[in-house]
C-alpha positions in Angstrom: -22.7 56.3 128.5 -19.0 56.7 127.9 -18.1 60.0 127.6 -14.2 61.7 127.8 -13.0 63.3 130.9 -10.1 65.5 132.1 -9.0 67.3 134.8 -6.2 69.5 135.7 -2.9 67.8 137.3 -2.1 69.2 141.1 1.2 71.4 141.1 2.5 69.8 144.7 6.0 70.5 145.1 6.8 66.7 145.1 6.0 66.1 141.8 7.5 65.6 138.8 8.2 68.6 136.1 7.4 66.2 133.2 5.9 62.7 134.1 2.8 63.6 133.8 3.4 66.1 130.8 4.3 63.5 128.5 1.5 61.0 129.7 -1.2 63.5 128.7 1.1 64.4 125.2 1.3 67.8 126.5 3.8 70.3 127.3 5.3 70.5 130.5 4.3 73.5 132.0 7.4 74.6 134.1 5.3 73.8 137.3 5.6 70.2 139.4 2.7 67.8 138.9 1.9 65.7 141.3 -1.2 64.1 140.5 -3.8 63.9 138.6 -7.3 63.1 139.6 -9.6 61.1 137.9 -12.7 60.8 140.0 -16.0 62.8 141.5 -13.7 64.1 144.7 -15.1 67.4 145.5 -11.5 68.5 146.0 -11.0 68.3 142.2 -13.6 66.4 140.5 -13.2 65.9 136.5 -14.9 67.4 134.3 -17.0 66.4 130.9 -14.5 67.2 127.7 -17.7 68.4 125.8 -19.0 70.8 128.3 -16.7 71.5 131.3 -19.3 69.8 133.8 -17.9 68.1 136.6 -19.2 64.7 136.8 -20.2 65.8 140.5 -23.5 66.8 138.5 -23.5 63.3 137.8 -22.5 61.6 140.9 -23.8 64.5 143.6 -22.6 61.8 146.3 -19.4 61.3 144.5 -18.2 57.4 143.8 -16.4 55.2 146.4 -13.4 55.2 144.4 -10.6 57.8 143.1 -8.1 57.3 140.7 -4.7 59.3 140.3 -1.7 59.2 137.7 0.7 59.9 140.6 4.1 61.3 139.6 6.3 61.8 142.9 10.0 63.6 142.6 10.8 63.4 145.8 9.8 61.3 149.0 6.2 62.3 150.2 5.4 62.6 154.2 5.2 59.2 156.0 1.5 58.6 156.8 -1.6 56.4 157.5 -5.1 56.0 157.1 -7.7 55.1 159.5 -10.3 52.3 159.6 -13.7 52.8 158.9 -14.6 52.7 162.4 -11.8 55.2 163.2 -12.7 57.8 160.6 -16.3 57.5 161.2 -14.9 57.8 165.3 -12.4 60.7 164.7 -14.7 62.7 162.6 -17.8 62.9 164.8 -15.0 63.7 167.8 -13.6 66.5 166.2 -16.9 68.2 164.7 -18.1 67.8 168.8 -14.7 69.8 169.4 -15.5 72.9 166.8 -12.4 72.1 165.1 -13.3 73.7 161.1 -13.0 71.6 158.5 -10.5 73.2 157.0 -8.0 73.3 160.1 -4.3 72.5 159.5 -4.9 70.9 162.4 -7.9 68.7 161.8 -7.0 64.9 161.3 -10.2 63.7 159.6 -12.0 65.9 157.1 -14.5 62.8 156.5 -15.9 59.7 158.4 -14.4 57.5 155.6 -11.6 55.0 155.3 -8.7 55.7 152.7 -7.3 52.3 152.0 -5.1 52.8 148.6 -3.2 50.7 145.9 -0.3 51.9 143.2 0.5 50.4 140.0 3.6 51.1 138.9 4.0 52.9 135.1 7.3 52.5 134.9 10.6 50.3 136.3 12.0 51.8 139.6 8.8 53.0 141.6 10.1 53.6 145.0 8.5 53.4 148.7 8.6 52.6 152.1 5.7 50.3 153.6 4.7 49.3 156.6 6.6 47.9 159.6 9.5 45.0 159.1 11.0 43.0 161.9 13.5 44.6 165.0 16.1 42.1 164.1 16.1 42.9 160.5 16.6 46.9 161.9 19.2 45.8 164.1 20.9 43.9 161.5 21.1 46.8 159.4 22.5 48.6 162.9 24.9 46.7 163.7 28.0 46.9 160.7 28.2 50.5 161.8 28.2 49.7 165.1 31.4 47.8 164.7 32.2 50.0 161.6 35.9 51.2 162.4 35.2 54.3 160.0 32.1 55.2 162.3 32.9 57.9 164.7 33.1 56.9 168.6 30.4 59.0 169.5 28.1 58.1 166.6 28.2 54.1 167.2 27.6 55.1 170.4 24.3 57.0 169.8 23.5 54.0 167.0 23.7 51.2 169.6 21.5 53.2 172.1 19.3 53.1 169.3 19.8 49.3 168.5 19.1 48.1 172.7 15.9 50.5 172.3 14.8 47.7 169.9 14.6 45.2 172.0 11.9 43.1 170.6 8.6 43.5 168.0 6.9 45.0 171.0 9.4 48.0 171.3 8.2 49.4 167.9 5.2 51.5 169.5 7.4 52.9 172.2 10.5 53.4 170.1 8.3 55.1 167.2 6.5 57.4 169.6 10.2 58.3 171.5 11.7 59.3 167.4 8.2 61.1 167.1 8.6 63.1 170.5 12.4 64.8 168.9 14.8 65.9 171.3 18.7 66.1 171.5 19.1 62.4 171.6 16.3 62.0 168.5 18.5 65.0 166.8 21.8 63.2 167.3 20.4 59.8 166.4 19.6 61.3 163.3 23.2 63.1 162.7 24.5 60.0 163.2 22.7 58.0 160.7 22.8 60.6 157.7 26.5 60.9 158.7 26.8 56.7 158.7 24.6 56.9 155.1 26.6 59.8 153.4 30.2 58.3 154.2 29.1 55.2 152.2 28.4 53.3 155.8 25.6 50.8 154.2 25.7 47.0 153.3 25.1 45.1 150.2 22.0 44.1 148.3 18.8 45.3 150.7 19.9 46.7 153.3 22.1 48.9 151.1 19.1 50.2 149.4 17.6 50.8 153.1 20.9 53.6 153.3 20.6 55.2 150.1 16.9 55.9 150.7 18.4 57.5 154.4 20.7 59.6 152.2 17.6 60.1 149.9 15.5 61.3 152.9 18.4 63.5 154.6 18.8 65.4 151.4 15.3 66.7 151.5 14.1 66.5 155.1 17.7 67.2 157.1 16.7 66.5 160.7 13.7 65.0 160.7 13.1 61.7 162.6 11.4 60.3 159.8 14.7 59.6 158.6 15.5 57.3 161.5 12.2 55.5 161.3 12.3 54.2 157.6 14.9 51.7 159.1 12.4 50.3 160.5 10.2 49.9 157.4 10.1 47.8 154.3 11.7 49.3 151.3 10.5 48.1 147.8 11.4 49.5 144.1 8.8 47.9 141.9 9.0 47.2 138.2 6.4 48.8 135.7 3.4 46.1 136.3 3.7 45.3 139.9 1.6 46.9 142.5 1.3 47.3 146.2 -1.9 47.2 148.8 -2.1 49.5 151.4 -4.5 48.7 154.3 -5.3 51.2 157.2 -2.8 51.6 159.6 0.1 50.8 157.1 2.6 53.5 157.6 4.0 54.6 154.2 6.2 57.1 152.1 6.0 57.5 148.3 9.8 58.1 147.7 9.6 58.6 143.5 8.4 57.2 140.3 5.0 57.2 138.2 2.4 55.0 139.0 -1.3 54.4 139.0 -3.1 55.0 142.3 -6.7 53.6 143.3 -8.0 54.8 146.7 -11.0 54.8 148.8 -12.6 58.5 148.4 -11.1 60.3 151.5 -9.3 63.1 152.5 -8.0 61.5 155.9 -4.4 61.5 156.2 -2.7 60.6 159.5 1.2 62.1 159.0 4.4 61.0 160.9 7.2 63.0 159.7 9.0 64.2 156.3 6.8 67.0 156.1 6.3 70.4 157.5 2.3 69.7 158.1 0.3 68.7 161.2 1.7 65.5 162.8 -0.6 64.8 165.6 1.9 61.9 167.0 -1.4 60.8 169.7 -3.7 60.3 167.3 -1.2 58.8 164.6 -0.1 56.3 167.6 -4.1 54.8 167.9 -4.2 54.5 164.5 -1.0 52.5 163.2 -0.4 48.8 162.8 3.0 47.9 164.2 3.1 44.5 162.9 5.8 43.9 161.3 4.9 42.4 157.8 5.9 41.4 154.9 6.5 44.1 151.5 2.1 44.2 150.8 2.7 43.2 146.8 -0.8 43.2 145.4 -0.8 40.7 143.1 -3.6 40.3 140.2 -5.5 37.4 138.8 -5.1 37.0 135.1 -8.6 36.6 134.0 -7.9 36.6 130.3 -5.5 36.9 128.0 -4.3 40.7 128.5 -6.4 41.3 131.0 -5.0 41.4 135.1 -7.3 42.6 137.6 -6.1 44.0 141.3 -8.5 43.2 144.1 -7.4 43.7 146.9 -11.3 42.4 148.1 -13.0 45.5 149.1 -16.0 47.4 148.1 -14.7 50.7 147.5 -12.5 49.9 144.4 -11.0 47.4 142.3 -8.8 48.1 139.2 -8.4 46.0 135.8 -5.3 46.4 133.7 -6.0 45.2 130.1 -3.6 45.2 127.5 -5.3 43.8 124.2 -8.6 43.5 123.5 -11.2 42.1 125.7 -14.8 42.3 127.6 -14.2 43.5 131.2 -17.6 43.3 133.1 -18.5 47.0 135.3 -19.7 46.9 138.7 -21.3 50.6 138.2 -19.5 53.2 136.9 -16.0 53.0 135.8 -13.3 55.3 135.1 -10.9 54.2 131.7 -7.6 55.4 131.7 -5.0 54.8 128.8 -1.2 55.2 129.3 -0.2 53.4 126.3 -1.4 52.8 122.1 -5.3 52.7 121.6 -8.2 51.7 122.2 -11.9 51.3 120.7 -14.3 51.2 123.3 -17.8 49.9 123.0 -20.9 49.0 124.9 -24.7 49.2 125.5 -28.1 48.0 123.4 -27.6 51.5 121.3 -24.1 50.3 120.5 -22.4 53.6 121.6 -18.3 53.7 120.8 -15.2 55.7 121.4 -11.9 56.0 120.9 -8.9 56.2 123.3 -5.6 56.8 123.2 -2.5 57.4 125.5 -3.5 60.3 128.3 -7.3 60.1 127.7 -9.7 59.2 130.1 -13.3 58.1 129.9 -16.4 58.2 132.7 -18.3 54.8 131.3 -22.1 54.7 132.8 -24.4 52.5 133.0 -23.1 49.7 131.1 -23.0 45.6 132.5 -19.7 45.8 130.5 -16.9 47.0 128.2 -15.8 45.7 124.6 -12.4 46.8 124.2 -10.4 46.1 121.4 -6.7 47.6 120.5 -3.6 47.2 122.2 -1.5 49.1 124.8 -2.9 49.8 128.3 -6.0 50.4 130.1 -6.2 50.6 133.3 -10.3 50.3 134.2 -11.2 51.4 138.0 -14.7 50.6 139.7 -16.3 49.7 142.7 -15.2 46.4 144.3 -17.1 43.6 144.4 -17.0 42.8 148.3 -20.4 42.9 150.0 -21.5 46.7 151.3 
């Protein structure tokens, strides 16, 4: 079966006017959009072009995966996502407590994991991800430190912050002192956006590490969440290259268009730039404070115009092809085009249809996919890892 889908982007305030507008060939329609959903989520499921049914009539227990054109403005909250064992954990806990569903409050609105990955659509996609090293925070510390232009009170209040990082094992403590507040978090915070807006960054990295302070000061003034993302990795991808994020990494989306493929959750654990629940406790059981490296997922070329990203889990995997090709379907699979066109073909009754930029197809039991045209396709299923 391959039949056309849509769906109707969400009008968060973080998203772009127009992004997704001229993805879909539409016009924008003076409202943000965020993201659009591609998928049998029960939040927004999509629905059949030909009849308005929501392919939840065709998946009543949804599919493991959920993809999203995701077209961010401005810097979404930090978060993190439980493990499987944590969801499943946090969720009974919580429905023992009487806490509804629909809380603000509640942390998990499912007993699932929400591992994720992004593609980037376009050159400059912009976030911070996980943890990086204490020395390479204190690095960045230090010029302003010594920073003649820096206020005496302000290095002052930056090098109490530097001797709180005293190794890799201070993260945990010094993340849950930022997340506590208080008039030392506050002036920490006045002293970095201060530092960031006077021009007090470095070359190269670390500069980028200040402008994405400024970034974060100009849309969340105050909030601690500006002091921790010197202590995360910052990347800007180019259109192509992707990133892999586990549970427990602690992220922010800070702009940029991209292609998102996530486990089918809802549970979001947040730790600041945002005015919703941040239940610190909970957050603090959940994150990894390793500090690692900048999680690039990187595909395997399979074929000529044809990359997959597998980042070796059950719940999804994604396929980028570019030119024609046969891409084999572990169940069903949800076809995307952001660029040119596409034939698509399949099955003993030799069903076709066409595709072209900002269409998306539900493809059903079919062992695989002739494709043939040019542009881009991105193809999400199930992964392939045992269940």
């Amino acid at each position: 079966m391959l039949v056309e889908i849509t769906n109707t982007p969400r009008d968060y305030a973080w998203g772009s006017f127009t992004a997704i507008a001229d993805l879909l060939g539409l016009a924008p329609t003076g409202k943000p959009q965020a993201e659009l959903w591609l998928g049998a989520h029960s939040g927004s499921p999509s629905l059949l072009v030909d009849n308005d049914r929501p392919i939840t009539d065709l998946f009543p227990s949804g599919l493991p995966f959920l993809l999203k054109v995701l077209a961010a403005a401005s810097p979404l909250s930090l978060q993190a996502h439980p493990t499987l064992d944590q969801a499943r954990e946090g969720f009974a806990r919580e429905n023992a407590a009487g806490i509804p569903i629909d809380s603000p409050n509640r942390n998990y609105k499912d007993a699932l994991h929400k591992p994720e990955a992004i593609v980037a659509l376009v050159d400059g996609f912009q976030a911070l991800c996980g943890f990086r090293s204490v020395a390479a925070a204190r690095a960045a510390l230090a010029p302003l430190i010594a920073d003649e232009a820096t206020s005496p009170a302000d290095a002052a209040v930056v090098a109490a912050f530097s001797d709180r990082l005293a190794s890799d094992a201070s993260l945990p403590t010094v993340f849950e002192w930022l997340m506590a507040g208080g008039p030392d978090v506050q002036a920490l915070v006045a002293a970095l956006t201060d530092c960031a807006a006077r021009g007090g960054s470095q070359p190269g990295d670390e500069g980028e590490h200040w402008r994405v302070v400024e970034l974060l000061a100009a849309h969340y003034p105050g909030d601690a969440g500006i002091a921790v993302s010197l202590l995360l990795n910052v990347v800007t991808l180019t259109a192509g290259e992707a990133l892999f994020l586990p549970a427990g990494n602690i992220h922010s989306y800070l702009g940029g268009l991209g292609v998102e493929i996530m486990a089918s959750s809802d549970n979001v654990l947040r730790g600041g730039l945002t005015p919703k629940h941040v239940d610190v406790a909970e957050l603090l059981t959940v994150l990894d404070f390793e500090p690692l490296p900048i999680p690039y997922l990187v595909p395997e070329q399979v074929a000529d115009g044809v990359n997959v990203f597998d980042p070796g889990l059950s719940d999804f995997c994604l396929t980028v092809v570019t030119q024609s090709a046969t891409v084999s379907l572990n169940g069903p699979a949800i076809v995307l085009c952001t660029a040119g066109s596409f034939t698509l073909s399949g099955g003993s009754q030799g069903e076709t249809a066409e595709i072209s930029q900002g269409h998306s197809f539900l493809i059903n039991n079919l062992d695989e996919l002739a494709i043939r045209g040019e542009g881009q396709l991105f193809v999400a299923t199930a992964g392939r890892a045992p269940r």
